[in-house]
C-alpha positions in Angstrom: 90.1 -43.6 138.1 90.2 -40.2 140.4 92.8 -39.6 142.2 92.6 -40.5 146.3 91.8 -37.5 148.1 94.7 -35.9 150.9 94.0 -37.6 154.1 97.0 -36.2 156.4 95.3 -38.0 159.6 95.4 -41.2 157.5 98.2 -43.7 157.8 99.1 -47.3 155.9 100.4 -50.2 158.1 102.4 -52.7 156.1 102.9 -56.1 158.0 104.0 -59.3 156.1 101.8 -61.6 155.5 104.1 -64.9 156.3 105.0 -63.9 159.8 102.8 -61.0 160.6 105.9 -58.3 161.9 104.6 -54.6 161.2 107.5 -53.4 158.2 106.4 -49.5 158.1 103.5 -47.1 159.2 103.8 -44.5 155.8 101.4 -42.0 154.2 102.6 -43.4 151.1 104.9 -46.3 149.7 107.6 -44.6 148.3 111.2 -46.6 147.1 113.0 -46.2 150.5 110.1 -48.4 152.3 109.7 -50.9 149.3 113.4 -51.7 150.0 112.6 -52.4 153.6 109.7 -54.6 152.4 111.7 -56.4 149.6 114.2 -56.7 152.3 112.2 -58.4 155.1 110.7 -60.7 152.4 113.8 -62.0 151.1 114.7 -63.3 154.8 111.0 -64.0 155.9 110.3 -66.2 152.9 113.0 -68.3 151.9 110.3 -71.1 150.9 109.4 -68.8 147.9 111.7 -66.6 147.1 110.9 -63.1 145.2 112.8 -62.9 142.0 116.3 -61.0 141.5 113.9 -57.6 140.2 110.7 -57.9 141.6 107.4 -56.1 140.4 105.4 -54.2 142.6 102.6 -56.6 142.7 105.2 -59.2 143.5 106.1 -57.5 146.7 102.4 -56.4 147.7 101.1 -59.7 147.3 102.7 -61.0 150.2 102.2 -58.1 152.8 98.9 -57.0 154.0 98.4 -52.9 154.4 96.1 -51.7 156.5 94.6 -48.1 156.8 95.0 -47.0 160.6 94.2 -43.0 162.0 97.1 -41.1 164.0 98.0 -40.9 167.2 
């Protein structure tokens, strides 16, 4: 697998896929913004509920990123 190249001008928008709110514009997904993510989820999606540690693939399952170009 190679590495992705530097895109500064590039941008991820993470939304969740249960009720759609935009949780972070990043470059990258670092700890700080999985918290916000793990954090929306727990309130958003009571109906399933994410586990007390959740993987990464846990979380990313039920959000939907989507590349978008700077302002």
């Amino acid at each position: 697998m190679q590495p992705m190249p530097d895109t500064p001008n590039r941008l991820f928008e993470v939304a969740c896929k249960g009720c759609g709110q935009v949780l972070v514009t990043v470059e990258h997904l670092r700890d700080p913004e999985i918290a916000v993510l793990e954090d929306h989820l727990r309130a958003c999606c009571q109906s399933e509920p994410l586990p007390d540690a959740p993987l990464l693939g846990e979380i990313m399952a039920r959000v939907r990123v989507a590349a978008v170009d700077r302002a």
